[in-house]
C-alpha positions as CSV (number, residue, x, y, z in Angstrom):
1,X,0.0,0.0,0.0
2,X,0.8,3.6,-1.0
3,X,2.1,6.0,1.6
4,X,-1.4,8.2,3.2
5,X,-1.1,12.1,3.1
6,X,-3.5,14.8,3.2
7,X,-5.3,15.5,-0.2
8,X,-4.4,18.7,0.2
9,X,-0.8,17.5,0.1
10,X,-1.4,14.8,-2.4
11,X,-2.9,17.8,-5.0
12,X,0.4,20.2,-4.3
13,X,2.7,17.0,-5.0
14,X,0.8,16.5,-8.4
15,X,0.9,20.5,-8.9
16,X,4.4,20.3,-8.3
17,X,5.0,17.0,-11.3
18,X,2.9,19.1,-13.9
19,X,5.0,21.9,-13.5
20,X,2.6,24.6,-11.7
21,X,4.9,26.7,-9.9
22,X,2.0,29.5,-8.5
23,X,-1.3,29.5,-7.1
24,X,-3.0,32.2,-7.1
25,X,-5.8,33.0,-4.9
26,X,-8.1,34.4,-1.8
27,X,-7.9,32.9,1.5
28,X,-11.0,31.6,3.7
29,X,-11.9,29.0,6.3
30,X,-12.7,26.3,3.1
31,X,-9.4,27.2,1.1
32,X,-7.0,27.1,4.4
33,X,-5.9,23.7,4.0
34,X,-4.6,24.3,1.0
35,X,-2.3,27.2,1.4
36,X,-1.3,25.4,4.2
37,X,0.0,22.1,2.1
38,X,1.6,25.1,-0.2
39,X,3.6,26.7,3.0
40,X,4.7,22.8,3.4
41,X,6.5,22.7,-0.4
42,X,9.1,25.1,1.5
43,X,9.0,28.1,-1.7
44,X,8.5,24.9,-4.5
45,X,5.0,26.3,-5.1
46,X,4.3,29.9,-4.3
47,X,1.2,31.0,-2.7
48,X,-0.1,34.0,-4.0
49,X,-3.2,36.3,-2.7
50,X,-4.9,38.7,-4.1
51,X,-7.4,41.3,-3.2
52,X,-10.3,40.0,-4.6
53,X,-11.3,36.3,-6.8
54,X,-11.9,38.1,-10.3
55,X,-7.7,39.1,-10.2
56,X,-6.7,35.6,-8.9
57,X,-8.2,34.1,-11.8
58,X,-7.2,36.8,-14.4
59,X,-3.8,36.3,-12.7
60,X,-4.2,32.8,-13.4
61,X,-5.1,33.0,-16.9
62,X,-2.2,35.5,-17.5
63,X,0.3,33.5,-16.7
64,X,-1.0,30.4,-18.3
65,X,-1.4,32.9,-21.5
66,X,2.6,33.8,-21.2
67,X,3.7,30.6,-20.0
68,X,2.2,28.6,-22.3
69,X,1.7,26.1,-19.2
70,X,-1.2,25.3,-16.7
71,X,-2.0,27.7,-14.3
72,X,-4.3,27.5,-11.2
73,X,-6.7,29.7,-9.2
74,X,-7.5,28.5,-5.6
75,X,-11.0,30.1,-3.4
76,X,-13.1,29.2,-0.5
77,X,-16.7,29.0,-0.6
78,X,-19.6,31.4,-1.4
79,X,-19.0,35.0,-2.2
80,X,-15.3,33.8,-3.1
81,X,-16.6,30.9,-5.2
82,X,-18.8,33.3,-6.9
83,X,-16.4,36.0,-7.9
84,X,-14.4,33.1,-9.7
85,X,-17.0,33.0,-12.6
86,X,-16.1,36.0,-14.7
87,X,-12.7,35.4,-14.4
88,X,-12.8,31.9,-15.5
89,X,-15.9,33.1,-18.4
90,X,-12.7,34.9,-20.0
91,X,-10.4,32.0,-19.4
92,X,-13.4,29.8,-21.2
93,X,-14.4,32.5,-24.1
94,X,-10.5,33.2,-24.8
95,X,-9.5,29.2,-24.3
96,X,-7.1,29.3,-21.5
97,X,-6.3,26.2,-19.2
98,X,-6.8,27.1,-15.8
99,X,-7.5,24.9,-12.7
100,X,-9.6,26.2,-10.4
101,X,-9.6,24.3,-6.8
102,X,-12.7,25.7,-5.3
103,X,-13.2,25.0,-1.2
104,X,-16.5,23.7,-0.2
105,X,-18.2,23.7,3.4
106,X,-18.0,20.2,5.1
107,X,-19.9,17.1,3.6
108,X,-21.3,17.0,6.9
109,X,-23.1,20.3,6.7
110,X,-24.3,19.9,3.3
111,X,-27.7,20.2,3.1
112,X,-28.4,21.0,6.5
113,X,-27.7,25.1,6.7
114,X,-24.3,25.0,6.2
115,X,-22.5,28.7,6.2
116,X,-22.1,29.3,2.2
117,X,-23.7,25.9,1.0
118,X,-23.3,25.9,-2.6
119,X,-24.0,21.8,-2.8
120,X,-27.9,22.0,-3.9
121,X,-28.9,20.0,-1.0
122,X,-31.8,21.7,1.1
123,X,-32.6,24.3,-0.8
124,X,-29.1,25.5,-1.6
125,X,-27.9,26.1,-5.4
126,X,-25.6,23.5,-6.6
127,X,-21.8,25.3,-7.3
128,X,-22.0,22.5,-10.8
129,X,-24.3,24.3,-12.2
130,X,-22.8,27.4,-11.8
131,X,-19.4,26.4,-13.0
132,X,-19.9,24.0,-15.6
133,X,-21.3,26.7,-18.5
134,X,-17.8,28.3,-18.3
135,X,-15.5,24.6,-17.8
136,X,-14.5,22.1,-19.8
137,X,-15.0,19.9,-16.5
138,X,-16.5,20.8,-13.2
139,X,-16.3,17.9,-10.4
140,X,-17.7,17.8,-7.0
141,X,-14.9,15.4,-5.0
142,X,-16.9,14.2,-2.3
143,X,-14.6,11.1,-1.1
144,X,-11.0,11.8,-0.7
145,X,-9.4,8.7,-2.9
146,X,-11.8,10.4,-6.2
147,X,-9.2,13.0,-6.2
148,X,-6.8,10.4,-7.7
149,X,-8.5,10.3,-10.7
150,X,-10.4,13.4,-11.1
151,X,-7.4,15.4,-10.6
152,X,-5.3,14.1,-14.0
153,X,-9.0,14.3,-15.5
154,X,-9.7,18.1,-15.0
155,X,-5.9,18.7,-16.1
156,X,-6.2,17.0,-19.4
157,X,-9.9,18.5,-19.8
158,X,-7.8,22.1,-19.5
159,X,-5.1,21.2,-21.8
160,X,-7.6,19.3,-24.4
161,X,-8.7,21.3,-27.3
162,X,-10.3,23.4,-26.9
163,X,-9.0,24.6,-24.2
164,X,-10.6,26.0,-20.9
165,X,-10.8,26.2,-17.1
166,X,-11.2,23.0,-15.1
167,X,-13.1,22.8,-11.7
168,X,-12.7,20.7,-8.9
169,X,-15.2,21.1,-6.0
170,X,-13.2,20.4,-2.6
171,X,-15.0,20.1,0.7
172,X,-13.7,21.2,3.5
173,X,-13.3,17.9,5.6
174,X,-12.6,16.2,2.4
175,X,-9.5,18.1,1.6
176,X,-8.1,17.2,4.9
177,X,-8.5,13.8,5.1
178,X,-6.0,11.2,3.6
179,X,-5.4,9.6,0.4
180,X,-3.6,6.9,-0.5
181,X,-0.6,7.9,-3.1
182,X,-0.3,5.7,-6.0
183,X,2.7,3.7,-6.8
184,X,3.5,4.6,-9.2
185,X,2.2,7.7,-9.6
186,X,-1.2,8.1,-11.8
187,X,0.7,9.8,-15.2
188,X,-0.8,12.9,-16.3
189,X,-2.9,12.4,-19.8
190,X,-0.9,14.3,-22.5
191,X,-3.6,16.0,-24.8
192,X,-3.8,14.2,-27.7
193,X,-4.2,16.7,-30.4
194,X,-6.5,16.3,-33.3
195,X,-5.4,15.3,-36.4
196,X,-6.2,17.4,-39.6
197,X,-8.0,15.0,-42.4
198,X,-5.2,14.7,-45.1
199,X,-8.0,15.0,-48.2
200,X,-9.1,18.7,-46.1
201,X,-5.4,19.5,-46.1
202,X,-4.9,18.6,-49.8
203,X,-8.3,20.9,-50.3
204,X,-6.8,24.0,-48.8
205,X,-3.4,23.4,-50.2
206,X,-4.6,23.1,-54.2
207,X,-7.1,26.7,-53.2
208,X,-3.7,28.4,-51.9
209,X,-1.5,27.1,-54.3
210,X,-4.0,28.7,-57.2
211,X,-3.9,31.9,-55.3
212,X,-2.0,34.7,-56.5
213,X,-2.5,37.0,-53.6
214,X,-3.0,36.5,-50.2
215,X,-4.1,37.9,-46.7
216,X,-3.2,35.5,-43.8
217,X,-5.5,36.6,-40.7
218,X,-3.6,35.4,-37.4
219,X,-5.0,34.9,-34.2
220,X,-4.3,33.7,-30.5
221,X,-4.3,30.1,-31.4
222,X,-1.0,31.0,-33.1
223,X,0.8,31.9,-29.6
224,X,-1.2,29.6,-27.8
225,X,-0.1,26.5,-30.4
226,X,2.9,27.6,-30.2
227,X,3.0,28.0,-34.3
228,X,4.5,31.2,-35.1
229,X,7.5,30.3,-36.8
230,X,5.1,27.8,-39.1
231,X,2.9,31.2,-39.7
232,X,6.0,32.4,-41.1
233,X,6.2,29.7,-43.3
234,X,3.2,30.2,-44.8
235,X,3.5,34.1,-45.4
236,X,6.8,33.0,-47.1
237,X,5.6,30.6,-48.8
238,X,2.6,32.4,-50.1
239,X,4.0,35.8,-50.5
240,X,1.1,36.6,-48.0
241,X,-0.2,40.1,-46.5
242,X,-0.5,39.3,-42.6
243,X,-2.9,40.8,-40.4
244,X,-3.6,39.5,-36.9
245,X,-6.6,40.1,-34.7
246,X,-7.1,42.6,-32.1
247,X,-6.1,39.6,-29.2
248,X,-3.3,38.6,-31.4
249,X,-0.9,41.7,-32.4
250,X,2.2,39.8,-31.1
251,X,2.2,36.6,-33.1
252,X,3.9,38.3,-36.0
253,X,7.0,40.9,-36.3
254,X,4.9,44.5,-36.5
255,X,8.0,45.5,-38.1
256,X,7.8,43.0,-41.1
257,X,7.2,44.2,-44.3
258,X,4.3,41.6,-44.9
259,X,2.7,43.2,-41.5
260,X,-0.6,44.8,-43.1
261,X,-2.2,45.4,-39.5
262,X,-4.5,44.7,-37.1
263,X,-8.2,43.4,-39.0
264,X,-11.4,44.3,-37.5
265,X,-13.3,47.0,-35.0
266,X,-10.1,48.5,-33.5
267,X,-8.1,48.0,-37.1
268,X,-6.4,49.2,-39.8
269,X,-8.2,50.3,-43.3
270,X,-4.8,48.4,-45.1
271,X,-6.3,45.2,-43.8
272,X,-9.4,46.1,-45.9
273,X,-7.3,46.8,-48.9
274,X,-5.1,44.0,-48.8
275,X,-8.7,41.9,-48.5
276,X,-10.0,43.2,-51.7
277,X,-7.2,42.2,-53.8
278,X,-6.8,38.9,-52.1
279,X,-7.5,36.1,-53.9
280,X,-8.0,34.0,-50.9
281,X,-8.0,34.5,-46.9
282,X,-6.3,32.6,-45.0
283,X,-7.1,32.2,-41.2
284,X,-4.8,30.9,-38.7
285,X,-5.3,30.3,-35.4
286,X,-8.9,32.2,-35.3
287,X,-12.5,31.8,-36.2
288,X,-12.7,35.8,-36.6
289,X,-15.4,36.6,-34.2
290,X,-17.2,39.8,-34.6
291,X,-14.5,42.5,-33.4
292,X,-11.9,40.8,-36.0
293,X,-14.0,40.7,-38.3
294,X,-15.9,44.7,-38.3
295,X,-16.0,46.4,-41.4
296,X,-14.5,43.0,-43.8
297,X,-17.7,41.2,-43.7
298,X,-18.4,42.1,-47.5
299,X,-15.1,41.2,-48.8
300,X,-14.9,38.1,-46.8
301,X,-18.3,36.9,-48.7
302,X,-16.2,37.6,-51.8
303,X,-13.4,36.0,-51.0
304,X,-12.7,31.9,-50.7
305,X,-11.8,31.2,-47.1
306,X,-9.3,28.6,-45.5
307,X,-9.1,28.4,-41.8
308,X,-7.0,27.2,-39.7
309,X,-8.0,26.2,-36.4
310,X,-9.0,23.4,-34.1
311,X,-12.5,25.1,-34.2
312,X,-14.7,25.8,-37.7
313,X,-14.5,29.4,-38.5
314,X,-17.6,31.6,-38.0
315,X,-17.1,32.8,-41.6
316,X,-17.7,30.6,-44.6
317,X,-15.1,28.3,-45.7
318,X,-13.3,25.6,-46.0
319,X,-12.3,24.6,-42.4
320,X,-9.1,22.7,-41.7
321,X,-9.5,21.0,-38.4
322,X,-7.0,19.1,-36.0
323,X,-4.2,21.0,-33.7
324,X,-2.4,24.2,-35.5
325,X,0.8,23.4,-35.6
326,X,0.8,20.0,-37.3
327,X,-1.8,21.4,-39.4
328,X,-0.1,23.8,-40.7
329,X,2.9,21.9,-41.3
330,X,1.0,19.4,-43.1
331,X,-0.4,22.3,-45.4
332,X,3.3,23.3,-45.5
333,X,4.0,19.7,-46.9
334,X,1.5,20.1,-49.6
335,X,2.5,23.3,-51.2
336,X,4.9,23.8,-54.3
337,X,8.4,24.7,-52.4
338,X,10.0,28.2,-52.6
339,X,8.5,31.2,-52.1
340,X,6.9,34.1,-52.8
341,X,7.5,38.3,-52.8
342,X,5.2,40.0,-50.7
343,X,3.4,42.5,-53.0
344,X,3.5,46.2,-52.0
345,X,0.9,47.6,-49.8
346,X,-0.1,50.8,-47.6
347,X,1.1,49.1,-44.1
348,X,-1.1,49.5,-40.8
349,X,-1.4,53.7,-41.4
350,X,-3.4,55.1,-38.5
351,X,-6.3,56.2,-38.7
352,X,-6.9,59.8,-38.7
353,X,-9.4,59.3,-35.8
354,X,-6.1,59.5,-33.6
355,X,-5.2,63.0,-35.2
356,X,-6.3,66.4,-33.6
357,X,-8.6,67.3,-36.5
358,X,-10.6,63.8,-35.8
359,X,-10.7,64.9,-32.4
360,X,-11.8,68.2,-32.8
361,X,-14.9,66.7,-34.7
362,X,-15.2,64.5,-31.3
363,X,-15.6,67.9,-29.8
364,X,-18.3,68.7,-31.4
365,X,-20.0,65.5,-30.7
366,X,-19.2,65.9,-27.0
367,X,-21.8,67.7,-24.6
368,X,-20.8,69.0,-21.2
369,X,-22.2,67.8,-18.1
370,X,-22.9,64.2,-16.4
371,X,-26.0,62.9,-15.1
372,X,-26.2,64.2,-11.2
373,X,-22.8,66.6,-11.5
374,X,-20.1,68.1,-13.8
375,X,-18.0,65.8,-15.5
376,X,-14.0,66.0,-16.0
377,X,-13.8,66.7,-19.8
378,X,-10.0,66.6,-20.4
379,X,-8.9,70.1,-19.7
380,X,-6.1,72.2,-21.5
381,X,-3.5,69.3,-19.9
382,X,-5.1,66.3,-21.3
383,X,-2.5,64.2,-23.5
384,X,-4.0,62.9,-26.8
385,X,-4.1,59.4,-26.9
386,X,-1.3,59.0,-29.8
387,X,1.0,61.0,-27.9
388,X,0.4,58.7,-24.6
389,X,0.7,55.7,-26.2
390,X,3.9,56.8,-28.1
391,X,5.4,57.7,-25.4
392,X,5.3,53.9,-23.8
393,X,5.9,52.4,-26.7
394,X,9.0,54.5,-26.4
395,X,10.1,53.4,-23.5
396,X,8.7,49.6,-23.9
397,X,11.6,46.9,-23.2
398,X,11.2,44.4,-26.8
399,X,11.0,41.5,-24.1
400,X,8.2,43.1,-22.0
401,X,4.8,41.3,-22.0
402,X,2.0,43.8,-22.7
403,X,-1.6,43.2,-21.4
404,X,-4.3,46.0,-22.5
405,X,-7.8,46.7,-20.8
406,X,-10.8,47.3,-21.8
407,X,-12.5,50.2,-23.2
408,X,-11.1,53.9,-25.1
409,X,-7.4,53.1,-23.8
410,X,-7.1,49.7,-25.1
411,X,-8.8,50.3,-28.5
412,X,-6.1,53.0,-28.8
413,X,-3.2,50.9,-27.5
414,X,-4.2,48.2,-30.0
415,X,-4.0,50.3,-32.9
416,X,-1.2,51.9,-32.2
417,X,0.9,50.2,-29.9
418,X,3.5,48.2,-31.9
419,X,4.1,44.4,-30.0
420,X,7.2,44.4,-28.6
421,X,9.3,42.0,-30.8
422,X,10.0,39.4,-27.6
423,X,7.3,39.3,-25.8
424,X,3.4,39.0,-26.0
425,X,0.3,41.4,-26.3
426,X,-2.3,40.0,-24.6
427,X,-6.1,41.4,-24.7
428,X,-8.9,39.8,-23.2
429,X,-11.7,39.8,-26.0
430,X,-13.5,36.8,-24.8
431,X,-15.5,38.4,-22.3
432,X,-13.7,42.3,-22.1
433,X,-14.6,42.6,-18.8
434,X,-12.6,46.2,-17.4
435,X,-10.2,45.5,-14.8
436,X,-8.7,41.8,-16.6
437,X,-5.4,43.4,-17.3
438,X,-4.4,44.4,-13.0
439,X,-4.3,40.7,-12.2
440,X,-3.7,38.9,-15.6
441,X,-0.1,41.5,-15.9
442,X,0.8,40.5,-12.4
443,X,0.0,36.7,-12.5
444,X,2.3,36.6,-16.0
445,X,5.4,39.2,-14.6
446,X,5.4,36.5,-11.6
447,X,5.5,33.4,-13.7
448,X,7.9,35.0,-16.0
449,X,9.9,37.7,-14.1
450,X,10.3,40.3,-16.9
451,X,9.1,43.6,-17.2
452,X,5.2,43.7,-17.7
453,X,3.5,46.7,-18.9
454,X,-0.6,46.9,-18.0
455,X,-2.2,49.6,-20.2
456,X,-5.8,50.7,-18.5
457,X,-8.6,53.3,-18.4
458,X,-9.3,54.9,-15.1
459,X,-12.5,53.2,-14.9
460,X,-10.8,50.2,-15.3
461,X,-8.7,50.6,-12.2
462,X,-11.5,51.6,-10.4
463,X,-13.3,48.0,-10.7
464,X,-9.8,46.1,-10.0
465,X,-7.0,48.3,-10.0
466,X,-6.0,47.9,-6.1
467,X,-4.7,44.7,-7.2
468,X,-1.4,47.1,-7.6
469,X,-1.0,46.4,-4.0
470,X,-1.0,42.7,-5.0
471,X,1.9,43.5,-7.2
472,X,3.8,45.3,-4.7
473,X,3.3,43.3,-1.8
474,X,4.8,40.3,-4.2
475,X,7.5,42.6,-6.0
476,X,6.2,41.7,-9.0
477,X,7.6,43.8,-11.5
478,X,4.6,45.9,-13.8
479,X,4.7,48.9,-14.9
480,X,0.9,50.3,-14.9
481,X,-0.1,53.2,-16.9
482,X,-3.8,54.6,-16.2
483,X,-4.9,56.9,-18.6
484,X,-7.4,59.0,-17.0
485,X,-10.1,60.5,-18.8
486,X,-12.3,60.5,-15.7
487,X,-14.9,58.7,-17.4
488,X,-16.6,55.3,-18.8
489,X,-15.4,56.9,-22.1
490,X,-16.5,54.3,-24.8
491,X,-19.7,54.7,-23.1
492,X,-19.4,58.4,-23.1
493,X,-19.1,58.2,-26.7
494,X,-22.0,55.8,-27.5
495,X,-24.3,58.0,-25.5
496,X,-23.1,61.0,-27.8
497,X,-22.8,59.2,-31.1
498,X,-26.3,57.0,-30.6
499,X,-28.2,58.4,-28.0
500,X,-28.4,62.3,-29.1
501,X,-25.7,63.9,-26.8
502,X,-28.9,64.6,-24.3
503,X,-27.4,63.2,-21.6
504,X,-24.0,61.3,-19.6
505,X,-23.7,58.8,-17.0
506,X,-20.4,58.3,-17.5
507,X,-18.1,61.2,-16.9
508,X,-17.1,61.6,-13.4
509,X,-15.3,64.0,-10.6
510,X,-11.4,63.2,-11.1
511,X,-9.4,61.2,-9.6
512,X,-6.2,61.9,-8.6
513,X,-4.7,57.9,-9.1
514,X,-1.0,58.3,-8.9
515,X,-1.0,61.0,-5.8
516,X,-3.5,59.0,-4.2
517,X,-1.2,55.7,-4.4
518,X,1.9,57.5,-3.5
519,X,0.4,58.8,-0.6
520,X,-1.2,54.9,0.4
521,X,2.2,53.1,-0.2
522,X,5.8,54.4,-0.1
523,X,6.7,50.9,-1.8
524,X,5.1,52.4,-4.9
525,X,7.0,54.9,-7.0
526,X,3.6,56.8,-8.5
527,X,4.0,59.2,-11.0
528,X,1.3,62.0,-12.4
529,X,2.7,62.9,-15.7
530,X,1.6,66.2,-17.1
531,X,2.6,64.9,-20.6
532,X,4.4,62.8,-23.2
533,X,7.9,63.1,-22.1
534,X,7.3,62.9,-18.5
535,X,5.2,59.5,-19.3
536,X,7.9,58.7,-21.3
537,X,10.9,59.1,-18.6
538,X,8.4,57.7,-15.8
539,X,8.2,54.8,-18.0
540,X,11.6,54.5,-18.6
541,X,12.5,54.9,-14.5
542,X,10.0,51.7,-14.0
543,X,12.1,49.7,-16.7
544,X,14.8,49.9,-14.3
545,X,13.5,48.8,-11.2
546,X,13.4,45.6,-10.0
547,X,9.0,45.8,-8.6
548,X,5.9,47.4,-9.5
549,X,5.0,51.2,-10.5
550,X,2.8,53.1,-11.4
551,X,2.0,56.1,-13.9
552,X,-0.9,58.2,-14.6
553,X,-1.5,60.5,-17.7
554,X,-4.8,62.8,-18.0
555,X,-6.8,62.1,-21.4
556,X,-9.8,63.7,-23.2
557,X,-12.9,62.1,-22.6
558,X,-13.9,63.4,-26.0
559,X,-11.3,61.7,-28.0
560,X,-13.3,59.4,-30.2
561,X,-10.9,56.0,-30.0
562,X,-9.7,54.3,-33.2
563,X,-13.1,52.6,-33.1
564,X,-14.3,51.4,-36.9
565,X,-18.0,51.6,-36.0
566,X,-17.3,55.1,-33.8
567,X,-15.8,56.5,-36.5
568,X,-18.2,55.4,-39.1
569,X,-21.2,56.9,-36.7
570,X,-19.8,60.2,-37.4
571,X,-21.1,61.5,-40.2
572,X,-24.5,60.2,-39.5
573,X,-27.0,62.4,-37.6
574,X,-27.1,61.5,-33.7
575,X,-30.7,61.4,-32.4
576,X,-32.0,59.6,-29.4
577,X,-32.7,56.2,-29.2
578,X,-30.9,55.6,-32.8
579,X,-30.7,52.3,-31.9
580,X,-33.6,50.9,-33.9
581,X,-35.1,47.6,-33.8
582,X,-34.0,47.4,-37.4
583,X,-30.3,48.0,-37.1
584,X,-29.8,46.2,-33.7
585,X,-31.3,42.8,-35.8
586,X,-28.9,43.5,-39.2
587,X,-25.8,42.6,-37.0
588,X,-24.2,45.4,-38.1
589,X,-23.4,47.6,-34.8
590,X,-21.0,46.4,-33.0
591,X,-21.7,46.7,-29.5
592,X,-18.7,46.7,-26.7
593,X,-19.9,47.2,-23.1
């Protein structure tokens, strides 16, 4: 017979042997056991809390994004159970493996009042229904020798394509009561990845090879299949333009000649041209969902399409299945060697949305006032959003990792902000809840110990942005730059641009972000920077620091983003309530909460 240890201990040891070297988390009475059998690995696994369940899980899924590994995300019961969901929604959308060990009141209790019951016994919800519409596996383990087998199981359900988040339901009394270790130990499933049907490959390869002109559309699977040097390839190979999606701007050089830009909401109009004089489209590593797809829908429908993806594409064409990488070397396999020239094109030109002119017509758009007070509108120190963003990109390492939030910020940082050359650019599109980029920049900078930049709106570090305290408390070394318009201002601009400027209630009283953090921590350098070359040199300070620090630049409100359907919304007359019945059921307006 096997040696008998704590489960707790038995799931660190197996943590440990799949190479999970964080968890990331939120104490309470049902979790304790845990982070007590990770205090016992003596530093082996690191313990990591944050300030709320949302961050650990976006910390989670950041480092699993920029490791490339399994990452996992530990809570008790109830409330921190709960705030788990959106979190591991994004990790689900956006296919990211995370394990999620979730504590549990006793089995004894079940049923009969326990504090935070979640087992849907005596009139309680049951936490499996919760958590299975956002995992590939959710598991109650109610007797402690299931964990031997549900444990590999929820690991290879994380890693299988497609990927996702894995749950494992732990009781309280469960998790401390022993288990018998396996000799030898139970081996952890490798995914077996799907094989691409040889006659599909041929398909696409005879479509390509006819081609004269392509546009490659690249997407996360790339990074997350660990495929870019096979994307390469296949630019080479076809003398292909290459656009990536909005969640995807790392996964090819910005700086290669063949880079034609980012495609869809937040994109470049050279993607468009190089589109309509494509003879076919390829995509790799995406299904192009709405926002990578905004304003190409016509030229796709003219336009044979060949994607490449473990998942069918949600455009029509002709959809090459199995795991990316093999799949694309087995398309490699099939084409005529050699290569091809890249034919001249515009390259991702800005749009002029970015430019003072565009935002003077924002101005005249913009109203004055907020619902219930007197809005911030910018004021005669606000920084454009170009200038901002060149100034990091500046002073941006070419190994730093880059996450981007939500809202006016990130759609400008997307367009704009070229991928630095060695490391990623990660945006969370699955869900694009505000506040992802706090925990997800700190849970990767941990896992991979170089400089992480976080790019957020004010509002977003209002909804999660005390997580910097996460980041010092651990060292972890992120640079976060809030630019603050003091306002919701995607949703400023939709109330002006669709709802007849009548009204806001999304600008605010400002904030004063950096002072206020300098004064709460001396641990934080916390800079206000009054304009480009003080963001710039703030920056630049942070890059040579060994922990966290923070920056804060004012923007305009009224800046309309480099937003495709903003921009087209311009030159249309804004009335309210414009959103009719009739355009909301075309599928034409793009809508980003």
């Amino acid at each position: 017979m096997g040696e008998r240890i704590r489960l707790v201990d038995y799931v660190v040891n197996e943590l440990l042997r799949a190479g999970v070297r964080h968890v990331f988390g939120v104490g309470g009475a049902n979790i304790e056991d845990l982070y007590d059998a990770v205090y016992a690995t003596a530093g082996r696994l690191r313990g990591v809390v944050a300030k709320h369940e949302f961050s650990a899980a976006t910390m989670a899924d950041g480092c699993a994004r920029c490791t490339g590994r399994l990452a996992v995300v530990a809570a008790t019961s109830g409330g921190g159970a709960m705030n788990l969901v959106p979190g591991l929604a994004e990790a689900y959308a956006s296919r990211v493996p995370v394990l999620a060990l979730v504590g549990q009141p006793p089995t004894g209790q079940q049923g009969r009042g326990a504090f935070q019951d979640s087992s849907g016994l005596g009139g309680s919800f049951d936490a499996r229904d919760v958590f299975a519409p956002v995992s590939r596996f959710c598991v109650r383990v109610d007797e402690p020798d299931a964990i031997v087998k549900a444990l590999p199981e929820a690991v290879a359900a994380a890693l299988a394509e497609p990927r996702g988040p894995a749950v494992l339901l732990l009781p309280k009394d469960v998790q401390q009561a022993g288990v018998e270790v396996p000799t030898p130990p139970v081996a952890f499933a490798s995914a077996i990845p799907a094989v691409a049907d040889p006659a599909v490959l041929a398909r696409a390869a005879a479509v390509l090879a006819g081609a004269r002109t392509a546009l490659i559309v690249a997407g996360e699977g790339v990074a997350a299949g660990g495929a870019r040097d096979e994307l390469v390839a296949l630019a080479r190979r076809l003398g292909a333009w290459v656009a990536v999606t909005p969640d995807a701007k790392d996964v090819f050089d910005n700086a290669d000649p063949a880079f034609a830009g980012v495609a869809g909401a937040m994109g470049h109009a050279n993607v468009a041209g190089c589109l309509g004089r494509a003879e076919v489209c390829v995509l790799v590593g995406t299904r192009l969902p709405v926002m990578a797809r905004a304003g190409l829908e016509a030229a796709l429908a003219a336009t044979p399409v060949v994607c490449l993806d473990p998942e069918p594409p949600f455009v029509p064409g002709l959809a090459v299945g199995g795991a990316l990488r093999p799949a694309l070397r087995g398309l490699l396999d099939r084409l005529p060697p050699g290569g091809r020239a890249c034919p001249p094109h515009a390259g991702p030109a800005p749009l002029a949305a970015t430019t003072s002119a565009r935002t003077a017509d924002a101005r005249a758009v913009a109203g004055a006032g907020a619902v219930g007070g007197a809005g911030a509108v910018g004021g005669a120190g606000a920084v454009g959003g170009a200038g901002a963003v060149g100034a990091v990109a500046a002073a941006l390492p070419p190994d730093a990792d880059v996450f981007v939030d939500a809202g006016n910020a990130g759609a400008t940082a997307i367009h704009l902000l070229p991928a630095p050359p060695r490391g990623r650019f990660v945006v969370a599109v699955g869900m694009g809840g505000m506040g992802y980029a706090f925990g997800a920049g700190i849970g990767a900078a941990l896992a991979s110990g170089r400089r992480t930049y976080v790019l957020a709106g004010d509002g977003a570090f209002l909804m999660h942005g005390l997580e910097v305290h996460t980041a010092v408390e651990y060292g972890a070394p992120v640079t976060f730059v809030i630019f603050n318009n003091n306002a919701h201002a995607m949703c400023v601009t939709r109330e002006r641009l669709l709802y007849g400027d009548a009204y806001s209630y999304n600008l605010f009283h400002p904030v004063d972000i950096a002072r206020g953090l300098a004064a709460a921590s001396a641990r934080l350098p916390a800079t206000a920077a009054d304009g480009p070359d003080e963001l710039r040199a703030a920056c630049e300070r942070s890059n040579a620091t060994a922990g966290p620090a923070l920056v804060a630049v004012d923007l305009d409100p009224a800046e309309l983003p480099p937003f495709g359907p903003f921009l087209a919304a311009l030159g249309r007359p804004a009335t309210a309530h414009t959103t009719t019945d009739e355009a909301e059921a075309s599928g034409d307006r793009i809508h980003v909460g």
